[in-house]
C-alpha positions in Angstrom: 0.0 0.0 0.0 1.3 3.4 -0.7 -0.4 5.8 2.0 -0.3 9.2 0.8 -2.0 12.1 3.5 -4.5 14.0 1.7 -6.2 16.2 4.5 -7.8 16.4 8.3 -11.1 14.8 9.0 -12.5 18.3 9.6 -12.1 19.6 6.2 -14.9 17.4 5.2 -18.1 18.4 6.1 -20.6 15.8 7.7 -22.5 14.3 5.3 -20.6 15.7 2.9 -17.2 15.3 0.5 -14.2 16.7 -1.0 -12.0 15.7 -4.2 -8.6 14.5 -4.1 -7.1 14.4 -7.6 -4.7 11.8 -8.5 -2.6 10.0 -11.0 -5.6 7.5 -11.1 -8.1 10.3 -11.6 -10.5 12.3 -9.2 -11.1 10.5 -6.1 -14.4 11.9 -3.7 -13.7 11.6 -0.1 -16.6 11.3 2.0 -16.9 12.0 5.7 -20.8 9.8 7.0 -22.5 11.3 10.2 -21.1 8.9 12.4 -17.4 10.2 10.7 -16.5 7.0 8.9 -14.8 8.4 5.8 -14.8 6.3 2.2 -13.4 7.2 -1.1 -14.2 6.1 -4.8 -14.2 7.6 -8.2 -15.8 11.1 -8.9 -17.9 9.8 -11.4 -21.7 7.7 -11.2 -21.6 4.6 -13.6 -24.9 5.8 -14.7 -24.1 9.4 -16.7 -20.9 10.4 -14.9 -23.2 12.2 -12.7 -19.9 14.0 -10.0 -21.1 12.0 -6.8 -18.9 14.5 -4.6 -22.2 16.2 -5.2 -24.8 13.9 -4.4 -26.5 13.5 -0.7 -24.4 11.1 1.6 -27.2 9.0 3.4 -26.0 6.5 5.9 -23.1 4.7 3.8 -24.8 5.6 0.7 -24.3 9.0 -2.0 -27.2 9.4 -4.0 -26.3 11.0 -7.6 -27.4 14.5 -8.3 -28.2 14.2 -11.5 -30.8 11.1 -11.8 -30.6 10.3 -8.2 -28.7 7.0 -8.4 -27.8 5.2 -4.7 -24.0 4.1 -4.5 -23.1 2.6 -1.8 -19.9 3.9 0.2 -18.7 0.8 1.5 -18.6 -1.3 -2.3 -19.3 1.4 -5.2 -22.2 -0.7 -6.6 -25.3 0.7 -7.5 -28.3 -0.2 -4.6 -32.0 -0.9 -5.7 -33.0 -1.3 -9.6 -29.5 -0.2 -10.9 -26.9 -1.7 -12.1 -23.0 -0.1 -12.0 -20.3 0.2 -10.4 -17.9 2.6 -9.0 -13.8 1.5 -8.2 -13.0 2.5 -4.7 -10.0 3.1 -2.9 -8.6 2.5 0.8 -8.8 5.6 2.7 -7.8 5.8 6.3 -8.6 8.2 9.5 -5.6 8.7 11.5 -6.4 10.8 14.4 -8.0 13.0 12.2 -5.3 12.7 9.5 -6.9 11.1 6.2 -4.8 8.8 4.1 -5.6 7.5 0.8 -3.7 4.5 -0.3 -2.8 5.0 -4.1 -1.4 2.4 -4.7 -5.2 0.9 -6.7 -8.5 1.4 -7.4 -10.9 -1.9 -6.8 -13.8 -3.0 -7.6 -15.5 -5.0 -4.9 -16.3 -8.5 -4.9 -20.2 -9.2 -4.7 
């Protein structure tokens, strides 16, 4: 794993994210009510809808454009759809995030 800081807890608003860009692309960081902190691909498998701008629910973003549910633990699409978005390890550290860049992963259903 290649651990790479990227930022405090508290510059992510709860329920909300920020973007980290990388060589692999733009990662969303997101920060749940209850502080857990998950990060995946900017980018809804549906129309590429920027999920950094979606409503985090729970472990869930829903997709501001045509309200998709991804969940924050696996990237794949909840309900209906059907898609899926690579994650990425992403650690809390006394407050200290960490993103490992060393992959992108799809989860294993």
């Amino acid at each position: 794993m290649t651990w790479v800081t990227i930022g405090r807890l508290e510059d992510i608003p709860v329920r909300g994210a920020r973007c980290v860009d990388t060589p692999e692309g733009r990662i969303a960081v997101f920060r749940t009510a209850d502080n857990r902190v998950f990060a995946m691909e900017d980018s809804c498998p549906h129309k590429r809808g920027p999920l950094s701008q979606g409503i985090v629910h729970g472990t869930s973003v829903t997709c501001p454009l045509h309200n998709w549910v991804i969940s924050l633990e696996s990237g794949s699409a909840q309900g209906a759809d059907v898609g899926q978005v690579r994650t990425m390890a992403v650690r809390n550290d006394n407050g200290t995030l960490l993103l490992d860049l060393a992959e992108l992963r799809i989860a294993a259903e």
